[in-house]
C-alpha positions in Angstrom: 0.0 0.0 0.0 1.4 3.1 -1.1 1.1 6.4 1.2 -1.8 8.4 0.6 -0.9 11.7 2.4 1.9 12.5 0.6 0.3 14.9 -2.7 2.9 13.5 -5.2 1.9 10.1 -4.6 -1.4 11.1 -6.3 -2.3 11.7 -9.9 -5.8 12.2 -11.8 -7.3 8.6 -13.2 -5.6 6.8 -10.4 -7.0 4.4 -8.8 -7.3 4.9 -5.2 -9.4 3.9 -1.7 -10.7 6.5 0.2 -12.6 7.2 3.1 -15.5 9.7 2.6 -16.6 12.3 5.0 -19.2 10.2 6.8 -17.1 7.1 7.1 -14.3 8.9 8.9 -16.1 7.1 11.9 -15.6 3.6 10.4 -13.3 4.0 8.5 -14.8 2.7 5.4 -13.0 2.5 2.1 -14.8 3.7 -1.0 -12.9 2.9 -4.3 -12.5 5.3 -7.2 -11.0 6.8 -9.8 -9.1 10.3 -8.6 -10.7 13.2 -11.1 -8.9 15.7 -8.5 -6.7 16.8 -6.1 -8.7 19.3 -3.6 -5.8 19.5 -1.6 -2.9 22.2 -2.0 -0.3 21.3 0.3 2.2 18.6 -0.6 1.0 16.5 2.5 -1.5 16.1 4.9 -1.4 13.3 8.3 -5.0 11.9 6.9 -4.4 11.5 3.5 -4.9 13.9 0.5 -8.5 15.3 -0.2 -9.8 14.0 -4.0 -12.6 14.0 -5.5 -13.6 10.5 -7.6 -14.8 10.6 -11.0 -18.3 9.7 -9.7 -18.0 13.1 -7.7 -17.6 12.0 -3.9 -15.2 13.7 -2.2 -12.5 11.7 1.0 -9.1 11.5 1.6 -6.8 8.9 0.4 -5.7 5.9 2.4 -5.5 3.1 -0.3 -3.5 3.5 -3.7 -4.0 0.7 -5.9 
């Protein structure tokens, strides 16, 4: 498993594992394809902030 809080980890039409918003409780993983990168900075401790192609929005935990 690759580290999703590092930025340059990530690229558009990867495909990832995220958690979404409402699963930050759980801890859920929702897999996607990455349309974007909502987060500047070049890191962040919970993972980067994407949106999938299908439009929801979590941060990255999982890079497949």
């Amino acid at each position: 498993m690759n580290n999703g809080s590092m930025r340059s980890n990530i690229k558009e039409g990867l495909n990832v594992g995220i958690v979404l918003k409402q699963d930050q409780k759980t801890g859920k993983i929702t897999r996607g394809v990455v349309k974007r990168i909502l987060t500047n900075s070049s890191t962040h401790p919970h993972g980067i902030k994407v949106q999938l192609s299908d439009g929801q929005v979590g941060r990255v935990k999982e890079i497949y």
